[in-house]
N, C-alpha and C positions, 0 to 999 in steps of 0.2 A: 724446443725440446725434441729428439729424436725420438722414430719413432720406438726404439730398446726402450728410450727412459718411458715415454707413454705405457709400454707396454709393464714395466718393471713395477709403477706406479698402483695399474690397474691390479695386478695381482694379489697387493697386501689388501684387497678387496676381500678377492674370491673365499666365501667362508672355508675355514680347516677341515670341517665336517664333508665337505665338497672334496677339496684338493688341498692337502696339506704339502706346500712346498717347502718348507724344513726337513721333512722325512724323505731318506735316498729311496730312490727309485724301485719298487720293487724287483726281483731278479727272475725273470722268465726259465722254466724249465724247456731244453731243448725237446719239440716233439718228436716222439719215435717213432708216427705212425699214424698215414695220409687217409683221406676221404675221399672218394670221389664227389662229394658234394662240395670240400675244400676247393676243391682243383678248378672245379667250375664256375665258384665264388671267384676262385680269382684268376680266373680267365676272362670276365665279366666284368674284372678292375680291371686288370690289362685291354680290356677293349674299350672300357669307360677312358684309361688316359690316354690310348691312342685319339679317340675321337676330340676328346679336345684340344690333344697336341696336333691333329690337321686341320680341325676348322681355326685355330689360331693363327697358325702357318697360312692356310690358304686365304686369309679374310684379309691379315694384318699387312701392311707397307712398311710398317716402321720398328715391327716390333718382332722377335721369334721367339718359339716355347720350345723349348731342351727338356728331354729326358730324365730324373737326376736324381728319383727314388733307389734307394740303396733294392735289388729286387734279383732274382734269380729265377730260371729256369727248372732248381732243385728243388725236391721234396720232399719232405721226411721219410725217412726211410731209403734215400739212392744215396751211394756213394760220393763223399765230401760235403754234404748236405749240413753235418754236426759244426763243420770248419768254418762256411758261410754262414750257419746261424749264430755260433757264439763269435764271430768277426762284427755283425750287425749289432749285437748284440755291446761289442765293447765301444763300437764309434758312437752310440745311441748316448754312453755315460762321457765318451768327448765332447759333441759337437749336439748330439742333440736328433730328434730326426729328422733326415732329409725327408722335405716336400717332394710328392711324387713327379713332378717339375716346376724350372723355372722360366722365368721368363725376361726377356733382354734387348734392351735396345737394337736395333742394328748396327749402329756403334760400336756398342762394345762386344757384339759376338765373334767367338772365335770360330771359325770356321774350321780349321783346323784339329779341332775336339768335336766339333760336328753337333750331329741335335740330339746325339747320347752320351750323356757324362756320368750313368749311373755308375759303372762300373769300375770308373778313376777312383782312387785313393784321395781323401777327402785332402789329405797332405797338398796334394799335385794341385789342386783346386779353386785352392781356398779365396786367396785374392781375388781370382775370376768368378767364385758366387756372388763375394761381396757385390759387386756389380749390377746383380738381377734387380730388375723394381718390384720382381714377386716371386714368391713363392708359394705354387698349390696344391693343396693335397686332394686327391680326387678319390672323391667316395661313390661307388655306385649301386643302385638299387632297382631291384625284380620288378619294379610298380611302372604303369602307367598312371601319373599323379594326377590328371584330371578325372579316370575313371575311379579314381579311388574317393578322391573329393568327396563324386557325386554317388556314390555308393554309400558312404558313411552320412553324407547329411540325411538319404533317406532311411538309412537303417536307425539313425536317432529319432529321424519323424516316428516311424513304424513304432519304435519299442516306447514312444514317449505315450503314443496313442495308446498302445496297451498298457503301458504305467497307470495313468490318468485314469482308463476305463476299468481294470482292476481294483482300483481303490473304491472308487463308487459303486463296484457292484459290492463287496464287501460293507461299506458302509451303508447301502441300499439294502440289501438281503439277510444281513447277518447279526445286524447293530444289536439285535435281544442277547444272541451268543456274546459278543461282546461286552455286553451293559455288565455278566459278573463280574464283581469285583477284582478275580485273580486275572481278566483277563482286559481289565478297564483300561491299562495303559494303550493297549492298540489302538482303542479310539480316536488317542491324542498324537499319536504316533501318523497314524494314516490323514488325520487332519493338517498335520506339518508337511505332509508331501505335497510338493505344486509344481509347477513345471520349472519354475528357476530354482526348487531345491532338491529334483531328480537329482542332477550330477555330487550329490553327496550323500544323499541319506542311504541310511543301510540299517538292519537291524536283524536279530534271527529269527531264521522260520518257526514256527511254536512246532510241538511234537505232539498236538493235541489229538486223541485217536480213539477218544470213549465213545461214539454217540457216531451217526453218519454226518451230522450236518457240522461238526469240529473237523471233520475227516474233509468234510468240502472247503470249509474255510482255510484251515490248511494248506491244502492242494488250492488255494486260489493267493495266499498271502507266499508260495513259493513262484509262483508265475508272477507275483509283481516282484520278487526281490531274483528275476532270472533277467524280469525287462532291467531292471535299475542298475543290474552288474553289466548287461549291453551298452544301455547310456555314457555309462563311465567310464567305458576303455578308451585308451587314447585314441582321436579321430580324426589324426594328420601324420602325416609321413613326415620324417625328419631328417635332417643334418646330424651324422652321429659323431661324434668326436670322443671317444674311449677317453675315460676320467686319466687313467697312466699316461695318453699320448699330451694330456695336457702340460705337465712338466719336462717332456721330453724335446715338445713344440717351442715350448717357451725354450729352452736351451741353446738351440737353433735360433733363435731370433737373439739371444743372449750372445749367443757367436758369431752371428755375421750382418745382424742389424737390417736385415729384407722384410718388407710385411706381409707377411703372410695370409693365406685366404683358404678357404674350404669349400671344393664346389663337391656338387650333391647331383649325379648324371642318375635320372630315372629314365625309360624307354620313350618319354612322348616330349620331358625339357630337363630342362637344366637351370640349377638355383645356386649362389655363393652367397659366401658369408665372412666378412673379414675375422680372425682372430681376434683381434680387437674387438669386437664387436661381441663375441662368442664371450671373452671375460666379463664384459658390459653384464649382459646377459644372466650369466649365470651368479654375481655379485650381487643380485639381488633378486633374495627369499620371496619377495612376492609375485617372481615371474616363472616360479616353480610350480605345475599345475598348469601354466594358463600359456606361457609359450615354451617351455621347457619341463621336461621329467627325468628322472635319473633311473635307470631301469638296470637289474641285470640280463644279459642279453647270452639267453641258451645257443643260439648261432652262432655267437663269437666266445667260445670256453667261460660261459659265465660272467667275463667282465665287467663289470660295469663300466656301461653307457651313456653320456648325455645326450639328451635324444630333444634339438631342437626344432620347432615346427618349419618347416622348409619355408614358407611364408614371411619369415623374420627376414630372411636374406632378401636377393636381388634374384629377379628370373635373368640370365645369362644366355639362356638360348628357348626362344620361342614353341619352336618345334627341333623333334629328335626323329632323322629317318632310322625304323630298326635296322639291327645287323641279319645279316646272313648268318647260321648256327648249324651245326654238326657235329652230329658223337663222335668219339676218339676212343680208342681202345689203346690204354696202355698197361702193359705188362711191370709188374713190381719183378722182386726176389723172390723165392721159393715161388714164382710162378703166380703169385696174385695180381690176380686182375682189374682193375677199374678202367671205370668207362664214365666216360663226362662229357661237357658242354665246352664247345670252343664257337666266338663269334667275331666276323669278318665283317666289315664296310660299314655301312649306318653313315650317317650327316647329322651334324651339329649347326641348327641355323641362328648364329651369332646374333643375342641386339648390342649391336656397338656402342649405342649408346649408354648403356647399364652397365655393360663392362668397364668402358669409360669412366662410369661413375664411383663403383666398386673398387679399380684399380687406384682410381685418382690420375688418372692421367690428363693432363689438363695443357689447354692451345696445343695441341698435336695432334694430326690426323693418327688416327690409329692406323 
C-alpha cells in the first residue's frame, strides 16, 4: 500500500465533527492590514525553517533540504501583495499546500534549481517534488519547552495544594453553614473533589451574602473554583496543525505521494510528528483531552487549532542555540510605521537517530 492509499484510508477515520473532507475548502478573505506582531510571528518561522534547513544540510551526507513553502517577502497592505495572496490562494485548491520544505536524496537533487524552489511555478516542478522522501512543515514557538514543563508541573502542585486545602477548611469550619437544607448539596459536592477529580469538577460559586460567615464561605468556595480553573488549563506545549490546513495537507499528499511531517522548533528543541501519525491521533475521541485539544486560537484570526502535546512526536533536535534578534523599523503607506522582531543564527543540534526513525530512513547513513 502506498503511502497516498495509507493516508487516503486513515482519513474516512477522522470524525466530520473534526474535519469534514466532503465540504470544499473554506475561502480565505485577502488581509488588508499588517501587524507588527504578524511580522514578527513570522520572521520567527522564517528563522525556525532556516534553522532546520542548515542543521539538515550541514549534518546530512546523503541527504538535502530545499526551500519549497509557497512564501513571500509581502505584506498586507504593500503593493502586489492582493496578486501573491489570491495566487497562493488558488494553487492551495490545485495541489494542495506546499510543506515549508523538502527533502532529497543526493541523487536526485537538482542543483540547478538550487535549495529554493519556493518560488518556481508548481507546473515547472512537479515531477521533481514527486522525488522528495519528505515533506515538512515547520511550526515554531516563543517557549523554552523545558522551562515551561517545569513551570506547569509546579503550578499544578501549588493550585492542587490549595484545591485539597480549600475544601477542608470549608468542610472543617463551615459544615453547620452548610448542613441547611438549601445549601446541603455542597457538602456532597466538595466530598466528590480529590486529587484525580480536580481536572474536571466544576461547579458555581453560590452568591450567598446575608450573614458574615456565607460571605466567608463564599469567598473561600471562589478560591477553590479559581485553583480548579488553574488545574485544568492545558499544561503542554503543542504541535499545532490548523483544522483547514488539514485538507489542504492531505491534498498535497493526494498530488505527489511524499510523507509528510510536522516539526515543532521551540528556543531550547525540537519535536516532529509524521501526518500520519497526526490523523492516527486525532481519529480517536478518547485522545481528545489527554493528548490532544481543539482550541480557537486568538493569535492566529480565531482559527481553530489542533493543538497536539509536543511529547506525542519525536525530539528531533536535543538542544536549540538561540538566535541573535533586533528591531526593524519599517515604513507602510500613508507613513505607518511598525517595528518588529527579526532573528539571525541559532543551531539546531540533530539526533540522527530520531530523525532516522521519523523519516524512515533505513540501511543509510544519513
Amino acid at each position: 500500500m502506498s503511502y497516498y492509499d495509507r493516508i487516503r484510508e486513515l482519513i474516512k477515520s477522522v470524525p466530520v465533527e473534526l474535519v469534514d473532507f466532503d465540504q470544499p475548502r473554506d475561502q480565505a478573505r485577502i488581509p488588508t492590514q499588517v501587524s507588527s506582531n504578524f511580522i514578527t510571528n513570522k520572521e520567527q518561522g522564517d528563522w525556525a525553517e532556516n534553522l532546520i534547513i542548515r542543521a539538515l544540510n550541514e549534518t546530512s551526507e546523503n541527504f538535502v533540504a530545499v526551500k519549497y513553502g509557497k512564501s513571500d517577502d509581502l505584506v498586507a497592505g504593500e503593493e502586489g501583495f492582493d496578486a501573491f495572496y489570491q495566487d497562493f490562494q488558488n494553487e492551495l485548491d490545485t495541489i494542495g499546500k506546499r510543506p515549508d520544505l523538502l527533502v532529497f536524496n543526493k541523487a536526485d537533487f537538482d542543483s540547478k534549481l538550487g535549495l529554493d524552489i519556493s518560488q518556481i511555478p508548481h507546473s515547472q516542478i512537479a515531477d521533481y517534488v514527486r522525488k522528495a522522501v519528505a515533506g515538512i512543515e515547520v511550526r515554531s514557538s516563543a517557549f523554552l519547552i523545558d522551562k515551561y514543563e517545569e513551570t506547569m508541573q509546579l503550578r499544578t502542585e501549588k493550585f492542587t495544594q490549595i484545591a485539597l486545602q480549600t475544601k477542608d477548611k470549608i468542610l472543617t469550619e463551615y459544615l453547620d453553614v452548610l448542613r441547611h437544607p438549601a445549601r446541603q448539596s455542597y457538602i456532597e459536592l466538595l466530598n466528590s473533589i480529590t486529587a484525580k477529580t480536580l481536572n474536571v469538577a466544576d461547579f458555581r460559586v453560590p452568591s450567598w451574602g446575608s450573614s458574615e460567615r456565607l460571605i466567608q464561605v463564599k469567598e473561600l468556595f471562589r478560591q477553590l473554583k479559581t485553583a480548579i480553573k488553574e488545574i485544568q488549563k492545558r499544561d503542554y506545549l503543542s504541535i499545532t496543525p490548523k483544522v483547514e490546513d488539514i485538507k489542504v495537507v492531505y491534498k498535497w499528499v493526494e498530488t505527489f505521494n511524499v510523507p509528510h511531517f510536522y516539526f515543532q522548533v521551540f528556543f531550547d528543541k525540537v519535536y516532529g510528528i509524521p501526518f500520519e501519525q497526526i490523523l492516527k491521533i486525532i481519529s480517536d475521541p478518547d485522545n481528545e483531552g489527554v493528548i490532544f485539544s481543539v482550541e480557537t486560537d486568538t493569535k492566529n484570526q480565531n482559527k481553530t487549532t489542533i493543538k497536539i502535546n509536543s511529547k506525542s512526536g519525536i525530539q528531533i533536535a536535543s538542544k536549540v542555540d538561540e538566535p541573535l534578534h533586533e528591531s526593524v523599523r519599517k515604513e507602510m503607506d500613508r507613513g505607518r510605521l511598525l517595528f518588529y522582531v527579526t532573528f539571525k543564527g541559532g543551531t539546531a543540534y540533530l539526533d540522527i537517530d530520531n530523525l532516522r526513525a521519523i523519516l524512515e530512513i533505513k540501511n543509510v547513513d544519513f
